[in-house]
N, C-alpha and C positions, 0 to 999 in steps of 0.2 A: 235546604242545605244545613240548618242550623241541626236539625234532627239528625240526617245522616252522621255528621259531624260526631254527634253525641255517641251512636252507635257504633262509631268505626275506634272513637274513643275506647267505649267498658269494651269493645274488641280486642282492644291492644293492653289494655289491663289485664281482661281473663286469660289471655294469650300467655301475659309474663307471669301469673300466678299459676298457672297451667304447668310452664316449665319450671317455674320453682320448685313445683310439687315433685316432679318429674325428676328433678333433679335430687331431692332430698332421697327417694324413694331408689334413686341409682347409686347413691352414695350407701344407703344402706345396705344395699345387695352386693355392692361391691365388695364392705367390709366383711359379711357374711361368706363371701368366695375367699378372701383372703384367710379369713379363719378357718376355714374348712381345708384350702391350701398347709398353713401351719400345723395342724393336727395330722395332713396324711402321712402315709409312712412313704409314700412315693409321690410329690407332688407334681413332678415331671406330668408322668402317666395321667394324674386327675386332671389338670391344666388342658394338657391334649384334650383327652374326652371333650371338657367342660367347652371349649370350641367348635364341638360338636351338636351341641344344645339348640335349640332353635331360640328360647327362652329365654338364652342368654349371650347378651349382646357385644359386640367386642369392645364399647365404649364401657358395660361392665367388666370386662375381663382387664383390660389396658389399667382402668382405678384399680384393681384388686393389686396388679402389679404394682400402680405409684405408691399404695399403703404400704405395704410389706418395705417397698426400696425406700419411703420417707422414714419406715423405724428401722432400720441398717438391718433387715432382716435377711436372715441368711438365706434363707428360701426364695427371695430375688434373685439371688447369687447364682442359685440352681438350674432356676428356670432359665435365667439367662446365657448361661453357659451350653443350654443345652436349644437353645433360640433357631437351630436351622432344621431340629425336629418341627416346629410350629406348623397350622396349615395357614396361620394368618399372614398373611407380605405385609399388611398393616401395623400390627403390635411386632412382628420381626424388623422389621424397620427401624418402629420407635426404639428398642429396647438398642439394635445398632446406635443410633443417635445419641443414645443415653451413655453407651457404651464407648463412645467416640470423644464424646465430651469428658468421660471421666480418663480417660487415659492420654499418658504424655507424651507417646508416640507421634509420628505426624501423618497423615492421611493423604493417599492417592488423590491426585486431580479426577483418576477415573471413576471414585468412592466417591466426592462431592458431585460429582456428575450425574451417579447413579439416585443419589437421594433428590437432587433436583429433579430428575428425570419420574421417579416415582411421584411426586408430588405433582408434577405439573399434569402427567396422566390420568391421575386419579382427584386432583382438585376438584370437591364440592360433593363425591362419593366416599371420603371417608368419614367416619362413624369417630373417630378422634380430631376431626382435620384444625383446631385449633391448639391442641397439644403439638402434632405436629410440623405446623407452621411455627410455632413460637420455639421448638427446639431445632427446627432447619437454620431460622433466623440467629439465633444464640450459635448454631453450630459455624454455619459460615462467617460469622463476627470472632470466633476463637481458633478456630480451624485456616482460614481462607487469608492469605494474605493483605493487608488494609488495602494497597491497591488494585485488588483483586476482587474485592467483597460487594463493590456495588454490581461490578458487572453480572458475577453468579446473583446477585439478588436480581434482578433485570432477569436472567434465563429461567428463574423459577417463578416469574411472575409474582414479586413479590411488590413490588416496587410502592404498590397502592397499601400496603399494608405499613410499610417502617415508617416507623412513628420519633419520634427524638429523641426520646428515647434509644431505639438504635442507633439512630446516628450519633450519639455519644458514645455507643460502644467501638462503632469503627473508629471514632476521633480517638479512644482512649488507646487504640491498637496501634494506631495511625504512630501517636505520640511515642509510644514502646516502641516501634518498629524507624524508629527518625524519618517519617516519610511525609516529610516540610509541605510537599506540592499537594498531597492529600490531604493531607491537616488543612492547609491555609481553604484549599476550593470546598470543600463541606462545611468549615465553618461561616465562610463567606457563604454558602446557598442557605443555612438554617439559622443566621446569626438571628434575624427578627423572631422568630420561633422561639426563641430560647428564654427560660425564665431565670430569676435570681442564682437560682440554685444552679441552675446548667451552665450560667456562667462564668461561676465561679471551680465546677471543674474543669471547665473548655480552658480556665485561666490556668489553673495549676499542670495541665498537661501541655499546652503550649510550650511553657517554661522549658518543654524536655524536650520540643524539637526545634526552637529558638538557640542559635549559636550565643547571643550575646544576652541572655538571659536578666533581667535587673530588678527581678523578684526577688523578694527578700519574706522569710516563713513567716515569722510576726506578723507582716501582712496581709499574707494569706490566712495566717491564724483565725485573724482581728473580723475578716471578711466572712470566714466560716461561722465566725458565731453572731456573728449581726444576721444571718439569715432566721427568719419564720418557719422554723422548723425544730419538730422534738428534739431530734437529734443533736443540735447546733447548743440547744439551750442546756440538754442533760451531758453533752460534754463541758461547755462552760461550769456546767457545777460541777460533777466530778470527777473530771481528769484535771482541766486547767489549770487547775492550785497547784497539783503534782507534779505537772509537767514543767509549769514554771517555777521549779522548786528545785531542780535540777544544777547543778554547780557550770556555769556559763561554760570552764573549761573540760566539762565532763560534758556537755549538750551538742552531739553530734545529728539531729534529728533532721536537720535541712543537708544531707550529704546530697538526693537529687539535684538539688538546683546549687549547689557550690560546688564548682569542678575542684576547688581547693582541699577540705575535704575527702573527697573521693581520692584525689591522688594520693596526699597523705597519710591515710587509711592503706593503699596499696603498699608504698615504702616503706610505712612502718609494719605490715607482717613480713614484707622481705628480710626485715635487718631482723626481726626477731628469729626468723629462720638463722640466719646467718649467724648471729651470736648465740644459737642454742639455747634463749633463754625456754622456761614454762609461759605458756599462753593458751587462753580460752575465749574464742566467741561462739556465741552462740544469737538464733534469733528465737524471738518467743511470737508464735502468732495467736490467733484464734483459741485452739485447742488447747495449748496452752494453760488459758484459764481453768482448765481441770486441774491446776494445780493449786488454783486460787478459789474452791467454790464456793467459799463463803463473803465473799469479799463484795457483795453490793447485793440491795434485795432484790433483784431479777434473780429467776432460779437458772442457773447452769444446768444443764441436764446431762449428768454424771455417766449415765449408763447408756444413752444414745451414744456420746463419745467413745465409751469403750466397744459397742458395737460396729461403730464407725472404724475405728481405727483395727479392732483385733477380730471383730464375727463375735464375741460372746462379752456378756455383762459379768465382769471379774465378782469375786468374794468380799466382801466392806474390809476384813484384814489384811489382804492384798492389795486391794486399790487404796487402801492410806499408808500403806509402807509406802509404795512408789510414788505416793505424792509426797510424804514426808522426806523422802530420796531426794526428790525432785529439789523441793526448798532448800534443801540444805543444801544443794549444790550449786545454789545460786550463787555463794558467798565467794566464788571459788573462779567466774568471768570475768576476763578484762574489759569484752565486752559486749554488750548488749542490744540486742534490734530487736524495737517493739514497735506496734503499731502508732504510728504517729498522725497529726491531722493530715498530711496525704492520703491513709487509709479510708480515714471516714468520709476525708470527700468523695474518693474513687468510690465508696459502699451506699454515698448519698443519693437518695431515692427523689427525681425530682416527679414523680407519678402518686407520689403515697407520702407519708407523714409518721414513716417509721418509729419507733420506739425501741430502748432498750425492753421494754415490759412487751411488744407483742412482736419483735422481729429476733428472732433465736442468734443467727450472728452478730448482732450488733450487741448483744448481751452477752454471748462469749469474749468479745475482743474488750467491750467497757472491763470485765471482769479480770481479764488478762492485766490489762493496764492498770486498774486500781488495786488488785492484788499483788503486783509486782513493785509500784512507784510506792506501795503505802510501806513495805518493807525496806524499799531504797535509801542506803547511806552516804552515796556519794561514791563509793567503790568500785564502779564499773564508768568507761564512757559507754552512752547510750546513746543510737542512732536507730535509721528505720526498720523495722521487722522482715519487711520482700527484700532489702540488700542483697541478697545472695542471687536473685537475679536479674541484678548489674554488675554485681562484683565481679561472682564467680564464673567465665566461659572455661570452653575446654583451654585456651591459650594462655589465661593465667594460674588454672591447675598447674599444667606442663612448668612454667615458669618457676611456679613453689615449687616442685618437687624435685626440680634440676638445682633447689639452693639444699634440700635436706638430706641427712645422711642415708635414712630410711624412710617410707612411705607406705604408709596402711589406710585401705578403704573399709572402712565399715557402713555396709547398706543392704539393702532387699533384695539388688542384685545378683546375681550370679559371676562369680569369677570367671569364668572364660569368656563372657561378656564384654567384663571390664579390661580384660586383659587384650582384648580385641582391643579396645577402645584408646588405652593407651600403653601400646605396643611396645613405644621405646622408651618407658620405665622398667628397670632391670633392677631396680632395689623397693620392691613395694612387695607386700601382704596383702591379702582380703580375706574379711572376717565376711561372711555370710550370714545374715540375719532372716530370720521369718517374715516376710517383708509384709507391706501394707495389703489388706481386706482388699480395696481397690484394684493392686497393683497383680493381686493372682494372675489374672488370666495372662500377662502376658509374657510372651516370650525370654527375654531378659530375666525374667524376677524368679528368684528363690523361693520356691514354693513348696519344698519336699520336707519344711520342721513338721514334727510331729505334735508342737503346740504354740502358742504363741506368744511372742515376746517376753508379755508380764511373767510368764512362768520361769523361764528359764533367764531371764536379763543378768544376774549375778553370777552366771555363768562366764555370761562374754565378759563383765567386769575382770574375772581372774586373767581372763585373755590378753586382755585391753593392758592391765599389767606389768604383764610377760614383755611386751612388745615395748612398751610406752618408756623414754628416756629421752634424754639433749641429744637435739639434732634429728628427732623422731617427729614426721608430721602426721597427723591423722585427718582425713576427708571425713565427714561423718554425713548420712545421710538417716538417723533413724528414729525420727519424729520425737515425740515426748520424753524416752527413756533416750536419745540420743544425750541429751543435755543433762544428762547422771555420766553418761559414756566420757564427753565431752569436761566436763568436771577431774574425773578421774585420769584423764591423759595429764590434763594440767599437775595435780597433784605428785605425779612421779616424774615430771620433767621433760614433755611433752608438749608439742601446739597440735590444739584441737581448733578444726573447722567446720562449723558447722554448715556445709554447702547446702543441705536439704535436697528439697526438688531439682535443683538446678542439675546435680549429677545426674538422675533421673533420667532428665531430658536429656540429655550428652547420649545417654547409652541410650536409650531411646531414637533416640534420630540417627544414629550410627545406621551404616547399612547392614551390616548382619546381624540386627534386633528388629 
C-alpha cells in the first residue's frame, strides 16, 4: 500500500505540473491571437476563421478575448458587437454575460433563463466551464433579485459550488435591496462559516436593513482596522490621519447609517433650490484618482483609464490640462463624496490578502482619497462617494426640478430618451455628450459624436454657460470631466448635481430603452 501510495503521489504531482505547463503554454498562444487580432485590418473576419482552426482551441480563443477586454482594448469592442456572427454558443455566451454585467439595463427573467439553461446542458463539455460558472454566479448575484438568487442558483445547479464568498454577495444585495427576511435566513445558515473579515461586512450591511440601526462609523472604523489584513493595516496609515482630520462639522462620511444626515442632506438641496443660491456636489470615485496620480507610490495606470473611459489613450498635453481642470475645480464644491471605510469594506477580499501594490482598484480608490484629503482645507462637507445611489431615485429628481426655474441634463444619453423618462418636465434642456466606451452599445446612449469627450469638453463648457444662472438646476451624469462641468454651473449661479450612474439606470430601466 505504502508503494502504491507513493506512486499515485508523483501521479498527482506530474498531473499539476503537467497543467501548469499547459497552462503557461495557452496563455502564451492566446497572447499571440490576441496580437495578431490587434494588427488585423479586419479582426471580425480573422476571429471567425481562427474558430475554424482545429489547433485552436476555444479556451485559446475566449483568453485572447479576456486579454484585449482586461487592456480596454477596442478590438473587444468589435468583436463583441459583432458576437451573433460567432460559430461558438460557448464564447457567444461568455461575451453575453460580460456584456450583461457591464450594462445598467435590467435583464429578462427569460435571458437569465437562457444562460442557466445553456449551462446546465452543456456542464462539464465546456472548454471555458470555470470562467463561465464564476460569471453565471457573479451575473445572477447582480442581475437576479436577492430573493431570487438562491433559487436560480438551485436551477443552474450551482448550489455545490457557492462558496462565502457569494453568499456575501447576495447579503450585500440583500442589504441594498431592504430584504430583512433574506438578509437575517443566509446569515443565520453561513454565520459559523464566516471569518473576521466577513463579519465585519455582514456587520456594516446589516446596519442598512436593521430599522433601529445603533452602529456608530468610528466603530466600525476601529473594527476595520483591527483586522489581519493589508488592506486594514495600509488604510490605517494612509488614509486614517486624513480622514480624521476632517472638521467634525464638515464630516458627513456615516450619511448610510444616520438617517439624520440623509434627511438633512435632502432639505438642505431643496431650500438651496428654492433660494436660488450657486451650489456644487459632486462624488469622486475610483477613477477619479486620475486626477491624483502621483499621490502614493502604487502606480495608477493613467492610460488604462483613458482607455476605459474614452477607447483611446489621450496626448501627455491633453491629459494634464484635464487633470489640471480637474483640481482646480475642486476648490469650487460644497460638496464632496469620496470613498469612505464602507467602500473598503464592501471591496474587502476575505479569499485573498489584497494590497494597494498588487490589486489595481484598491490603488485607484487609496489614490483618489489620499490625493484629494492631502489638498483638503476644510471647504467642502464631505460624505460617501456611491451617495448618488441612495440619494438620487427618479422621485427625488422630479421633486428638485418641480422647486427650479429651469432644468438641464447633461449625460451620454440621448434626449428623447430622457425626455420619455420625464415626460412632465416642460422647463428642462439636454446637453448630449459622447457618452461612456461601455455604454455605446446601447440603446439609450449618445453614440453619434465624432470624438471623444476630452477633445471637445470646452466646448460644452461654453454651453453649460449659456444656460447656467439662479434658480437653474443641472443633473450631471458625465464621469471625470463632469466635475469641471459641475464646477462651472456653480461658478455662474447655478446648482450642479452630480447624479452619475443613477440617471443611467432610470433611463435604463424605463420601458422604451
Amino acid at each position: 500500500m505504502d508503494l502504491l501510495g507513493f506512486f499515485k503521489s508523483r501521479l498527482r504531482v506530474a498531473y499539476r505540473h503537467y497543467k501548469a505547463v499547459a497552462n503557461i503554454l495557452n496563455s502564451k498562444r492566446s497572447v499571440r491571437v490576441a496580437k495578431a487580432l490587434e494588427k488585423s485590418s479586419d479582426p471580425v473576419q480573422l476571429f471567425s476563421s481562427l474558430q475554424k482552426k482545429v489547433f485552436i482551441s476555444e479556451n485559446i480563443l475566449w483568453q485572447s478575448l479576456l486579454y484585449l477586454s482586461n487592456r480596454r482594448n477596442p478590438i473587444y469592442d468589435l468583436i463583441a458587437k459583432h458576437k451573433d456572427e460567432l460559430s461558438s454558443a460557448e464564447i457567444k455566451y461568455l461575451v453575453s454575460l460580460c456584456e450583461g454585467l457591464s450594462s445598467p439595463s435590467p435583464v429578462s427573467i427569460a435571458k437569465v433563463e437562457e444562460f442557466i439553461t445553456f449551462y446546465s446542458k452543456n456542464r462539464g463539455k465546456l472548454k471555458n466551464e470555470s470562467d463561465y460558472r464564476r460569471l453565471l454566479i457573479t451575473f445572477i448575484v447582480k442581475k437576479v433579485p436577492s430573493s431570487q438568487a438562491y433559487n436560480a442558483f438551485s436551477r443552474a445547479g450551482l448550489m455545490d459550488k457557492i462558496t462565502v464568498h457569494q453568499v456575501l454577495k447576495v447579503l450585500r444585495r440583500a442589504s441594498v435591496e431592504r430584504e430583512c427576511a433574506v438578509f437575517n435566513n443566509l446569515k443565520k445558515q453561513y454565520l459559523n462559516e464566516m471569518t473576521p473579515a466577513a463579519l465585519v461586512k455582514v456587520k456594516y450591511w446589516e446596519s442598512q436593513v436593521e430599522k433601529n440601526c445603533k452602529l456608530k462609523y468610528k466603530e466600525l472604523e476601529t473594527e476595520f482596522c483591527q483586522l489581519e489584513k493589508a488592506l486594514s493595516k495600509e488604510y490605517e496609515e494612509y488614509l486614517l490621519p486624513l480622514f480624521s482630520a476632517i472638521p467634525v462639522k464638515q464630516n458627513m462620511l456615516d450619511f448610510y447609517i444616520e438617517a439624520s444626515k440623509y434627511h438633512k442632506l435632502k432639505n438642505e438641496l431643496e431650500e438651496t433650490i428654492r433660494q436660488e443660491d450657486s451650489y456644487s456636489f459632486v462624488r469622486l470615485n475610483d477613477g477619479e484618482g486620475y486626477g491624483f496620480p502621483d499621490a502614493l507610490p502604487c502606480a495608477f495606470d493613467m492610460e488604462r483609464q483613458e482607455l476605459h473611459w474614452w477607447g483611446e489613450v489621450l496626448a501627455t498635453d491633453l491629459r494634464e490640462k484635464i487633470q489640471e481642470d480637474f483640481r482646480r475645480s475642486m476648490r469650487q464644491h460644497d460638496i464632496v463624496g469620496i470613498p469612505s471605510v464602507f467602500r473598503f469594506i464592501d471591496e474587502l477580499s476575505i479569499n485573498r490578502d489584497y494590497s494597494i501594490f498588487n490589486n489595481a482598484l484598491l490603488c485607484r480608490l487609496f489614490t483618489l482619497c489620499h490625493g484629494y484629503l492631502s489638498e483638503y482645507r476644510g471647504e467642502s462637507y464631505i460624505t460617501e462617494g456611491q451617495i448618488n445611489l441612495y440619494l438620487f431615485d427618479k422621485g427625488f429628481i422630479d421633486r428638485l426640478s418641480s422647486l427650479a426655474r429651469h432644468v438641464v441634463f447633461i449625460s451620454g444619453a440621448k434626449k428623447e430618451y430622457l425626455q420619455r423618462v420625464f415626460s412632465d418636465l416642460q422647463h428642462a434642456s439636454y446637453i448630449e455628450l459622447p457618452t461612456h466606451r461601455l455604454l455605446k452599445a446601447e440603446k439609450f446612449s449618445y453614440s453619434e459624436a465624432a470624438q471623444p469627450l476630452p477633445y471637445v469638453y470646452e466646448d460644452y463648457i461654453e454651453q453649460i454657460r449659456g444656460l447656467s444662472g439662479p434658480g437653474v438646476v443641472f443633473f450631471i451624469s458625465a464621469g471625470f470631466i463632469g466635475k469641471i462641468f459641475a464646477a462651472e454651473v456653480a461658478k455662474n449661479g447655478g446648482v450642479a448635481l452630480d447624479v452619475g450612474q443613477t440617471l443611467m439606470n432610470i433611463v435604463a430601466n424605463h420601458g422604451d430603452a
